[in-house]
N, C-alpha and C positions, 0 to 999 in steps of 0.2 A: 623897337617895334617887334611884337611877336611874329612869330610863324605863322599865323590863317591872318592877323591883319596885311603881310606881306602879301600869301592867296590871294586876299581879296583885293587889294591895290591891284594886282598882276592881272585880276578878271574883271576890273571895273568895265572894259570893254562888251564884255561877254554879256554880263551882267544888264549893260545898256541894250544891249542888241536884242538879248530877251525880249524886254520891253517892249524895245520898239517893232519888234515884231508882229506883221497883219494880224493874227491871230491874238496874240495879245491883243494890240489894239482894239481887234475885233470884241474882246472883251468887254472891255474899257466903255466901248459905244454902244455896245449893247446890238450887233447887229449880224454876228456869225451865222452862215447858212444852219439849216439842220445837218445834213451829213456832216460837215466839220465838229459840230458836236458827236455826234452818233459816234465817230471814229474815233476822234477824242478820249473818248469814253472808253470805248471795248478797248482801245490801247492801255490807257492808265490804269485800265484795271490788273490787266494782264501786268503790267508793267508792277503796277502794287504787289502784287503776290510774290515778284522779286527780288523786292524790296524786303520784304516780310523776313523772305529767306535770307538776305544778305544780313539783315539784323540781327537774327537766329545765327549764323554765321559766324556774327560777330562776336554774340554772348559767348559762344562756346570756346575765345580766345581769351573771356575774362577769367583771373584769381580772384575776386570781390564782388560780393552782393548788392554795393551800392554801384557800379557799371553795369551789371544785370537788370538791374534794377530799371535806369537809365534807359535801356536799350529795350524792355519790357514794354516801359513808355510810348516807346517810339512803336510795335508791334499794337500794342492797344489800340491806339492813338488811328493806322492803317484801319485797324479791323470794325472800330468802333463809331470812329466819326470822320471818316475822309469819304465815309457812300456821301454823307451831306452836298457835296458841292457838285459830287458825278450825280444825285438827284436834280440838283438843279439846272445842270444842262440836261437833262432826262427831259424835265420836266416841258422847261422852252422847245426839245425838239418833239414831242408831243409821242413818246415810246416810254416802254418799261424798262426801267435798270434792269430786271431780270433776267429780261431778254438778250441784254446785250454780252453777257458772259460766255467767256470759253472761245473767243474770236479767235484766230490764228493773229500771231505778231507781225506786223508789218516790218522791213527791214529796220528803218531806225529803233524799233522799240525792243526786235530781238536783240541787238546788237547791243544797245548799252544794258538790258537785264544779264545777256550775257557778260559783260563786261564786268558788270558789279557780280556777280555771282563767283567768274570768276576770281576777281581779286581777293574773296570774300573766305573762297575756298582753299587758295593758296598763299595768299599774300598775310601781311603781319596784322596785331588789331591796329595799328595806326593807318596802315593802308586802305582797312577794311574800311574804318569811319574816314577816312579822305573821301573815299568816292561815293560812301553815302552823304555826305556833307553837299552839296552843288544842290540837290532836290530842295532841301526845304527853306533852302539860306535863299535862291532864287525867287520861290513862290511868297515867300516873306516879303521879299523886295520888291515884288509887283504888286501882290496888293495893299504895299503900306501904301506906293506910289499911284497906284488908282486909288487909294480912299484920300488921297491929299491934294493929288493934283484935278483927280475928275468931279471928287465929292458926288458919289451916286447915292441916289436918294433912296429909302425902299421899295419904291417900285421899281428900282432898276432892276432888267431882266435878269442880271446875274449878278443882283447884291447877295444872294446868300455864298455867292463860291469869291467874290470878290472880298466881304467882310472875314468869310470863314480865314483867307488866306492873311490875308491884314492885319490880323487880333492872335490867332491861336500858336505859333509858333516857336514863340520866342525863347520862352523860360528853358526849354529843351535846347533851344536851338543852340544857345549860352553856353549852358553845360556842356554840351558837345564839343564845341570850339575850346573851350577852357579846358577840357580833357585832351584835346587833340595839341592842344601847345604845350603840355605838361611830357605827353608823349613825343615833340618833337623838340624838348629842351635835352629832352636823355638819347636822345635815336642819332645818329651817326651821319656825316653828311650827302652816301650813298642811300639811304632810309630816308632820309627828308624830302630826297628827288623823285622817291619812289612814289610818296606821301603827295608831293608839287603834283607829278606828269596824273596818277589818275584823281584828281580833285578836279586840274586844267579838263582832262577828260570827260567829266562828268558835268561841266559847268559847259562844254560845246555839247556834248548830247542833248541836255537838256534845251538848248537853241534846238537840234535839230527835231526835240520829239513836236516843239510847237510848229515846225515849217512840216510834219510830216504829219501834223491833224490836220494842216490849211491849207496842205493842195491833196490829202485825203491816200497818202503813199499806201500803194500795194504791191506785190510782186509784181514783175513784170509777163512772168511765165505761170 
């Protein structure tokens, strides 16, 4: 068994939790307040632009054009088609994307940008792709599991963010995992744990960013 099949055995839990999580679900049924989108939204966005950087990040750990390349993908990919599904909760909560930009991060969303940033900046490139790995291996896994088990129709409220997650992922997602076991057949058994704790890491943030759109987390001060 490779190394990210192990991961993901190990996060099957996390994984489910996701899921099952009101918010998700909320998705699922199509029936999320507006502020939980609204917040949603200004988070992931802020949260994307950390993401951007943790890729950028990452590039700058690669010797090779065809990993740059890869990780290009993935920067595009944030910049060019991920507004798609933050319009579509835009759209159901009846506000402008535009507007919602430049939001201050709420604690969960600082905490794992932080997080990735900094592994990103000091950690190895194996480390770096672990704990970008959790984000899209996740949203992969919800919406193949809303497009099989709920079969939303097109007029469901949020088929364009449910399809976009369900369909667009994968062929990247592949690569990355297949890059990340290539890199954890040569890495050392202290570098593979390193590679485990922030992957496990990134796969409980991503639980906590969805409980921190669905009861609408702010400072407290």
């Amino acid at each position: 068994m490779s190394f990210t099949q192990d991961l993901r055995n190990e996060t099957e839990s996390l994984f489910k939790a996701c899921y099952e999580h009101p918010f998700v679900q909320g998705i699922a049924e199509g029936n999320l307040e507006k502020g939980q989108l609204i917040h949603y939204v200004k988070q992931d966005y802020e949260y994307l632009n950390a993401m951007i950087q943790t890729r950028a990040l990452t590039m700058a750990k690669c010797n090779n054009r065809d990993d740059m390349a890869l990780l290009n993908e993935g920067i595009a990919f944030i910049l060019n088609d991920e507004t798609h599904p933050h319009n579509n909760f835009c759209e159901q909560a009846g506000v402008d994307y535009k507007d919602l930009k430049g939001e201050t991060l709420a604690p969960t969303a600082h905490h794992y940008s932080q997080y990735m940033l900094q592994v990103a900046s000091n950690g190895s490139l194996a480390e770096s792709l672990a704990v970008a790995l959790p984000c899209p291996w996740v949203y992969l896994y919800i919406g193949e599991r809303i497009m099989k088990e709920v079969k939303p129709s097109p007029d469901h409220p949020f088929y364009p963010w449910i399809s976009f997650y369900g369909a667009q992922e994968m062929p990247r997602i592949t690569k990355t995992i297949d890059w990340l076991d290539r890199l954890a057949e040569e890495a050392t058994e202290s570098d593979r744990a390193k590679m485990r704790t922030h992957f496990l890491m990134g796969c409980r943030m991503e639980y906590m960013f969805f409980d921190m759109a669905y009861t609408k987390q702010t400072w407290p001060l």
